[in-house]
N, C-alpha and C positions, 0 to 999 in steps of 0.2 A: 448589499449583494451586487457582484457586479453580474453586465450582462456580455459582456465583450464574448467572442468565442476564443482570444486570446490569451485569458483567462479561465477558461472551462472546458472541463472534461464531459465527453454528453456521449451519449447511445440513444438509438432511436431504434426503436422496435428491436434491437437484436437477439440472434438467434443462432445459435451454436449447433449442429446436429452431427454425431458422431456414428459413424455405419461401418460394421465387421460384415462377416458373411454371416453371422448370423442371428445380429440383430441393428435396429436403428436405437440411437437414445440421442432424446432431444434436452440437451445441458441445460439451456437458457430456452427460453421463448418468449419474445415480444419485450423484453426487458427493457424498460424508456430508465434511463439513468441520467444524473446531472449532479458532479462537483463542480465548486468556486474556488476561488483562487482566496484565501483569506479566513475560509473554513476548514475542519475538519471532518470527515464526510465517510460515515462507519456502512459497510456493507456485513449484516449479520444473517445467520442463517445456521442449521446443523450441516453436522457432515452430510456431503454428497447435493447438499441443497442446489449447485451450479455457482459457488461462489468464487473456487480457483476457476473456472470455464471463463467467466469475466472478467476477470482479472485479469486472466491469460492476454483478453483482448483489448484490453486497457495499456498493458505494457507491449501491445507491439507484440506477439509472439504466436497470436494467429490470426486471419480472418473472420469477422462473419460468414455465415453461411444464407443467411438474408439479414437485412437493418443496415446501419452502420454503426461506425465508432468514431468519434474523432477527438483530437487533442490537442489543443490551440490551435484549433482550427485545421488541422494535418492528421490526413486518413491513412496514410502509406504508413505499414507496418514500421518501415526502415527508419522512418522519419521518425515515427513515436517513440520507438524504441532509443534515439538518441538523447530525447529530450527526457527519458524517466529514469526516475530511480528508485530501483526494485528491491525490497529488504524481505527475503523468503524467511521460512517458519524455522525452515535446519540453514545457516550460513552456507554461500559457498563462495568457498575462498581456497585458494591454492596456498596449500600447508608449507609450500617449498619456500615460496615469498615472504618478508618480510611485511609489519600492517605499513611502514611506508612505502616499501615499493608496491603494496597492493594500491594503497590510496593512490599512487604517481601516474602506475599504469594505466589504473579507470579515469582518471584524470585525460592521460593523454588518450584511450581509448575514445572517448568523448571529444576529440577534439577542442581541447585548450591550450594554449600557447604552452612551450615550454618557462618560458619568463614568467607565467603568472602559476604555476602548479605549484611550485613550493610554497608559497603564502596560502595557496587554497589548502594544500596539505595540512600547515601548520595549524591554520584557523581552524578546519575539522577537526583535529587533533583537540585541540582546547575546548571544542563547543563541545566533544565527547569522553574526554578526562582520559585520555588515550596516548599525553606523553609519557609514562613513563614505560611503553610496551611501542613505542615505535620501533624500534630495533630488534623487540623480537621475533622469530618466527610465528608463523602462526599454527604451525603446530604445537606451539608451547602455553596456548593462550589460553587461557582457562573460558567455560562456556558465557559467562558476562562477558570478557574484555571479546570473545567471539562476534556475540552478538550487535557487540557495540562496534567493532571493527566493520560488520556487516552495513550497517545502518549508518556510519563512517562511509563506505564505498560509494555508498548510494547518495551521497549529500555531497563528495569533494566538487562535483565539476558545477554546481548549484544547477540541480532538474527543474523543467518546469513544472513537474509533477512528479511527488514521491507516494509510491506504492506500500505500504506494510503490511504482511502476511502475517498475523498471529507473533510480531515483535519480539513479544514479553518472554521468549521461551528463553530461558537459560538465565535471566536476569535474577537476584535479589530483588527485596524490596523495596531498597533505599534505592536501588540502580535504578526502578522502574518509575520510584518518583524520579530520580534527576531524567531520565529518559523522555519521560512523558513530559516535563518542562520546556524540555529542547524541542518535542515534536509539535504542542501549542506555540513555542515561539516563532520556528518552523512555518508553520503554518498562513502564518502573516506574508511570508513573500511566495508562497508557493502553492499548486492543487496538491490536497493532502487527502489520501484514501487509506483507511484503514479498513481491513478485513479480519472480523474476529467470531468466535462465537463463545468469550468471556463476554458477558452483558453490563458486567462493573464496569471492566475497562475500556468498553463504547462507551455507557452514563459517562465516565470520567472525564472520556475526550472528545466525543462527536459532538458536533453544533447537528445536527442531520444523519439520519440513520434509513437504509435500508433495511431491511428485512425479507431474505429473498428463503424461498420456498419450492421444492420441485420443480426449479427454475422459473418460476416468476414471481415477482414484487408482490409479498402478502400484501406488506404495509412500507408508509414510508412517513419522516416528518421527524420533528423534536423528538425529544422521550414523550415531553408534555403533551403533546399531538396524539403519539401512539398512544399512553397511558389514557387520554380522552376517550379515544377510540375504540378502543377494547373496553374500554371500562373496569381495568386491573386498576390495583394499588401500588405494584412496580412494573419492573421492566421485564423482571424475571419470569412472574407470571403471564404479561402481555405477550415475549416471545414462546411462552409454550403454548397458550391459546392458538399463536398465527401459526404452528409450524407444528399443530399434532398431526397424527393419522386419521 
């Protein structure tokens, strides 16, 4: 495991509080979090638990409101948000574009040379079975080649961190294995977070799992850690234990 901060995503106490006129809600609280670069690293929880809230601030897209966040080593939202790639639950993608000209533009969005985008293009293409649908729109795309184009944008410009929001929607199950293959292999050069609350497909791919709960860290560690710990026989029944009423 490395220990480099150029390599690791980390939160230190963070804490999210969101205030209307007529009430406060505290998303997160004190949440110490740490991916690596070389794992993959499942944040799980039910709905509402504060798990998009982290996320949020993992990709750059809001402050703490006390703690920090940082991302190889780079606290400024603007900076994070250049270096990640964020694959949400529902795509979004502008139907008007083409999936090449979407790959071209997150490409150049990101600042990469024009001279290296086509090869990054192409290589995306093949590591996501995505040439035979480069040229069409992406309004025509059925919800797999969607998804896959999705998770295509986020990997063209190589992030230093990729983000996935419940991936698997729209996929078959042959897609989710060749998917899940790409996101292990993935994995090896990049900080990889999944956020899920399918508990298969953390088992399947986390090395490290979170377990957050009315925004804070029930539990954390392997399956085998958590399973220790609870003292369940899966995973299934470990995260109802952490996360009843």
């Amino acid at each position: 495991m490395m220990n480099s901060f150029e390599n690791q995503v980390r939160t230190d106490s963070f804490t999210k509080v969101y205030a209307s006129k007529k009430n406060i809600v505290k998303a997160c609280d004190n949440i110490d979090f740490v991916a690596q670069k070389g794992l993959i690293t499942g944040i799980l929880g039910p709905n509402g638990a504060g798990k998009s809230t982290l996320i949020k601030a993992l990709c750059g897209l809001h402050y703490a409101t006390s703690g920090s966040v940082h991302v190889c080593g780079k606290s400024d939202c603007a900076e994070i948000r250049l270096m990640t790639g964020y694959v949400p639950e529902t795509p979004i993608l502008d139907k008007a574009l083409s999936v090449k000209e979407t790959l071209y533009q997150e490409a150049l969005l990101h600042g990469m040379e024009k001279c290296e985008i086509s090869e990054a293009v192409k290589r995306t293409a093949q590591l996501l079975a995505l040439e035979e649908v480069l040229s069409k729109k992406v309004s025509t795309l059925s919800k797999g080649f969607a998804q896959r184009t999705s998770l295509a944008k986020a990997l063209v410009f190589h992030p230093k961190l990729l983000i996935m929001d419940e991936f698997s929607g729209g996929l078959d199950p042959a897609q989710i294995i060749s998917v899940r293959n790409v996101i292990k292999s993935i994995s090896k050069s990049c900080i990889t977070v999944l956020s899920t609350h399918h508990i298969e497909e953390a088992v399947s791919l986390c090395d490290y799992m979170y377990i957050i709960h009315n925004g804070h860290v029930a539990m954390k560690g392997t399956s085998e850690e958590i399973l220790s710990c609870t003292g369940k026989n899966n995973m299934e029944e470990a995260f109802l234990c952490l996360t009843k009423e």
